[in-house]
C-alpha positions in Angstrom: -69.2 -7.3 -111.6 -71.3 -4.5 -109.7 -74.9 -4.8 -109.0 -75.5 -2.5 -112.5 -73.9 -4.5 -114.4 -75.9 -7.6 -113.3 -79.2 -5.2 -113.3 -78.2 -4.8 -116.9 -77.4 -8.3 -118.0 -80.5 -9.9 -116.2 -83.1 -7.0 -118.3 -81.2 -7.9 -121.4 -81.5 -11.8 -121.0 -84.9 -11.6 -119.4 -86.3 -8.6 -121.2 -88.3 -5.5 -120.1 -92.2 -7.1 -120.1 -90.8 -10.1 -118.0 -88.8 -8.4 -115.4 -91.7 -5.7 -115.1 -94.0 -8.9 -114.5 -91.5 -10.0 -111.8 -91.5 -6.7 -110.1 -95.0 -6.8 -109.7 -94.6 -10.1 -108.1 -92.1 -9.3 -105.5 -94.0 -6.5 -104.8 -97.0 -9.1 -103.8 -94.7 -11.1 -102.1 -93.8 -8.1 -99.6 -97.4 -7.1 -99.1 -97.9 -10.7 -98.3 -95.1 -11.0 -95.6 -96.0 -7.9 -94.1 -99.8 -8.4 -93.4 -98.1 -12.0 -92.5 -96.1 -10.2 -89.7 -99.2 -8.4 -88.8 -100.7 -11.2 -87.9 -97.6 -12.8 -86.5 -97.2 -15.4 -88.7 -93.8 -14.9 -90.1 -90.4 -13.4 -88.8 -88.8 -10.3 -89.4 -86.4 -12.8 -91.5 -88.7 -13.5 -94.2 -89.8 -9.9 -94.3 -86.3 -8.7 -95.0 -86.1 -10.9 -97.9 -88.4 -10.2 -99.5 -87.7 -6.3 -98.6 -84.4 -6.6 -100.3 -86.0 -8.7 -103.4 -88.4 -5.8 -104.0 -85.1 -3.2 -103.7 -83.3 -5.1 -106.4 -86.4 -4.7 -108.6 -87.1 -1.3 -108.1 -83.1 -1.0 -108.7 -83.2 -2.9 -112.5 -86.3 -0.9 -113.1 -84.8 2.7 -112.1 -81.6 1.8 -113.7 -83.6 0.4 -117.4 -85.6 3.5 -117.5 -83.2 5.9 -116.2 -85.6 7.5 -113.4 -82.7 7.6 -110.7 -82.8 11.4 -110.6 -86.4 11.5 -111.0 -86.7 9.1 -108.5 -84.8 10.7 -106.6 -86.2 14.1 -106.6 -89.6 13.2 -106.0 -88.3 10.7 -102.8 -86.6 13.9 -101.7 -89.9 16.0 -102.2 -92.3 13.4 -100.2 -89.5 12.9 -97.4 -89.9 16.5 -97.1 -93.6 16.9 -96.7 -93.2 13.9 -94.3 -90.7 15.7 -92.3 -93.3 19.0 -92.2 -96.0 17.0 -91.1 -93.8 15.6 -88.0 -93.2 18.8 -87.0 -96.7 19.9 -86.2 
């Protein structure tokens, strides 16, 4: 089974509100960790977890609402503008 087909499966058992609600908590959970790290409280460790926790999230929720193109395009758009700005 690839990660889309568990993506799917966990929004169809779970459903849309509750795995929106989780998103939004992993989300804290990785603002946490990092202004943990800031203050050098936590490792690198923990921080990639919970990275990779929110990256699964955003995955389900690109993947249930078919944004991946969107998503993409705008990502592409803002790397740009990031890339112009280095170059000053």
């Amino acid at each position: 089974m690839n990660n889309c087909e568990v993506y799917k499966l966990a929004m169809e058992k779970y459903g849309e509100s509750h795995q929106m609600t989780v998103a939004v908590e992993e989300l804290s959970e990785l603002q946490k960790e990092v202004c943990k790290y800031q203050r050098g409280e936590n490792s690198k460790q923990e921080m990639a977890e919970e990275i990779a926790d929110v990256e699964i999230m955003l995955e389900q929720m690109k993947q249930h609402f078919g944004f991946g193109s969107l998503v993409e395009l705008y990502k592409q758009g803002k790397v740009n503008r990031l890339k112009e700005r280095m170059e000053l």
